[in-house]
N, C-alpha and C positions, 0 to 999 in steps of 0.2 A: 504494500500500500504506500502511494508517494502521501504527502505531506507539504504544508506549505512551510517556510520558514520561517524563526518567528519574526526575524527584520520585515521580510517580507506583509505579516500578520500586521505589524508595527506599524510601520511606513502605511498602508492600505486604511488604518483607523485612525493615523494620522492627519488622512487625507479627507477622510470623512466629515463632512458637517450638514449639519440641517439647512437643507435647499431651499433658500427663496425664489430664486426665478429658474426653471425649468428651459430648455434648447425644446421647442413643440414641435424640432424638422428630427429630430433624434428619436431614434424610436429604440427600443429594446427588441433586439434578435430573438425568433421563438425558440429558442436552443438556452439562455440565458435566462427569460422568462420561464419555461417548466422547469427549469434547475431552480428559481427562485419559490413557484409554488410548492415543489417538495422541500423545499427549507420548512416553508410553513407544515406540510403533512407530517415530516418528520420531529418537530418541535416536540419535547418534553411534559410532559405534564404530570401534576399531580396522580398518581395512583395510576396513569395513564390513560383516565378517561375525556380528554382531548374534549372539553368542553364548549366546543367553538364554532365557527363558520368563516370561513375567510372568504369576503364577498369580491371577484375580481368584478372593478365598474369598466363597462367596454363601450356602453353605448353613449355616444358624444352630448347627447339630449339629455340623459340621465346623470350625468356630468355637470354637462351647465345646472342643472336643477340645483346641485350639491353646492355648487358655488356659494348660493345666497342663505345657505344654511353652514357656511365655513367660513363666515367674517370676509366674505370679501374675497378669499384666498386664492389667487391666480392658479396653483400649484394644481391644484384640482383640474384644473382644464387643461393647463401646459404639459404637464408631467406626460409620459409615454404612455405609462399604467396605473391605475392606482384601484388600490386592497383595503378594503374595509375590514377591522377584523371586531369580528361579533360573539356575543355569549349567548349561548342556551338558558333562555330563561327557566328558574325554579325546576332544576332537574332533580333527577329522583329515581324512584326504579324503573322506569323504562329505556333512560338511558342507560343505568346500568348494567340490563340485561341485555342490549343492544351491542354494549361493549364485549360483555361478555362469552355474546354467541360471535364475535367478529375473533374473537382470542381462541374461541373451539375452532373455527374454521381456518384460521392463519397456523395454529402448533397442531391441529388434527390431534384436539384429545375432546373427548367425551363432554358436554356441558355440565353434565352432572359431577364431575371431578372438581368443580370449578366452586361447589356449592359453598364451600369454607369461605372465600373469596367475597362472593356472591354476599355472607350475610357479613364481615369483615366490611363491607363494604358501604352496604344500607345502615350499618350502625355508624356508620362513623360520620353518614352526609345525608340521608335523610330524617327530613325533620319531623317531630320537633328538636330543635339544637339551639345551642347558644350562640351561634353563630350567620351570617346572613350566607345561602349557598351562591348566590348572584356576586357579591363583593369577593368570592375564591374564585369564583370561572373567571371574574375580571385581573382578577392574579396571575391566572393561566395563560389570561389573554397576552399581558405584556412579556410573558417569556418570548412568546411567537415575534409577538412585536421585535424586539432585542436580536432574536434569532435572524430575522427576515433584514432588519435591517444593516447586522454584523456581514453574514453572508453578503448582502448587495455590495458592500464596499468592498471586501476581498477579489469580489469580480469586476470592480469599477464602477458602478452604478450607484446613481445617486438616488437618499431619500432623503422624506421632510415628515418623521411623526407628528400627525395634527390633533392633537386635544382641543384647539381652538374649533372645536365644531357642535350643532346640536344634534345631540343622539337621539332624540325622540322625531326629528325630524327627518333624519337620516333614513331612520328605520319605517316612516311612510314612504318616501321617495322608491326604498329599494323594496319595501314587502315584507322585511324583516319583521315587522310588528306582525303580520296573520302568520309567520311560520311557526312564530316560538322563541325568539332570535332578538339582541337587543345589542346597538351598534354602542362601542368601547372607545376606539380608537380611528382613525383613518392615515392613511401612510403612501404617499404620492410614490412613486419609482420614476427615475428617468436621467437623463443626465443636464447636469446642470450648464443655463444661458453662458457664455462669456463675458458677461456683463453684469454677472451675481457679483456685485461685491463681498458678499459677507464669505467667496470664498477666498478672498487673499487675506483676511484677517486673524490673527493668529489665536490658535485655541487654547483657550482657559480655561487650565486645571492647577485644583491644588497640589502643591506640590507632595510625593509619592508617600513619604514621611510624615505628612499631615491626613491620608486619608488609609495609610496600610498601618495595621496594628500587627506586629510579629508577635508573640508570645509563646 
């Protein structure tokens, strides 16, 4: 298995910053983009039950719609692609068992093997609980986020995570409110204009010793 190196790793996140103005003649290659959406497939999660929906926006009309519900935000329309990424609202056991038979059919064992798992599982996330299960799937959500957007800069590709957006809006626009599905985050892909200034300015961070704890 090759590797990348970590200068390499370095240099690539060095170079990374949150895009303001987006190149709209630049498009992302489909070889590049499906290696970007299995970032997202392949992302982490809690327990591994992948709490999400990652909405790609394709259609130009649906786009501009998103604009006026994202401050304005040019990056939404300029950007190449841009990924919505969504949480399953108030899950419970029917994702669970969703999951579950998706785990008998990928290792080909028995569901009923799985029953330990299974009740391991409903005790520990559905409720009632002390905890909100929608504010952990939005926990889930930003690993994806992080992942998607570490990945894009390795391969040269620019993002711009947008919190500056409304989620209840959002999720009329795309339909996510009748599926079940409640928008978190939104994250433009594309490469950045030659006239973004905010990319020749240099990035501030505390320094290593101020934010690493050895112990």
């Amino acid at each position: 298995m090759s590797a990348i190196s970590s200068a390499a790793l370095l240099r690539q996140l060095n170079w990374r910053y949150a895009t303001k103005k987006f190149d709209p003649a630049r498009k992302i290659s489909v070889d590049d983009w499906q290696a970007l959406e299995q970032v997202l497939v392949l992302t982490p999660s809690s327990f591994g039950l992948q709490p999400w929906k990652f909405v790609v926006v394709t259609d130009p009309a649906l786009r501009q719609q998103l604009v006026a519900h994202s401050w304005r935000q040019s990056q939404v329309t300029e950007a190449s692609h841009l990924v919505v990424l969504a949480i399953k609202k108030d899950l419970g056991e029917p994702e669970i068992d969703r999951y579950l038979a998706r785990i008998a059919e990928v290792r080909a064992v028995a569901l009923e093997s799985l029953a330990g798992f299974r009740k391991m599982l409903i005790g520990s996330l559905v409720p009632p609980k002390d905890f909100d299960i929608n504010e952990w799937a939005t926990r889930q959500a930003y690993i994806a986020l992080g992942s998607f957007m570490t990945a894009a800069a390795v391969i040269g590709i620019d993002t711009c995570p947008m919190e500056g957006i409304d989620p209840a809006k959002y999720d009329q626009v795309l339909g996510l409110d009748t599926l079940g599905y409640a928008t978190v985050v939104a994250c433009p892909a594309g490469y950045r204009a030659h006239d973004d200034k905010y990319a020749a300015i240099p990035k501030v961070r505390f320094k290593t010793d101020d934010v690493i704890l050895r112990i």
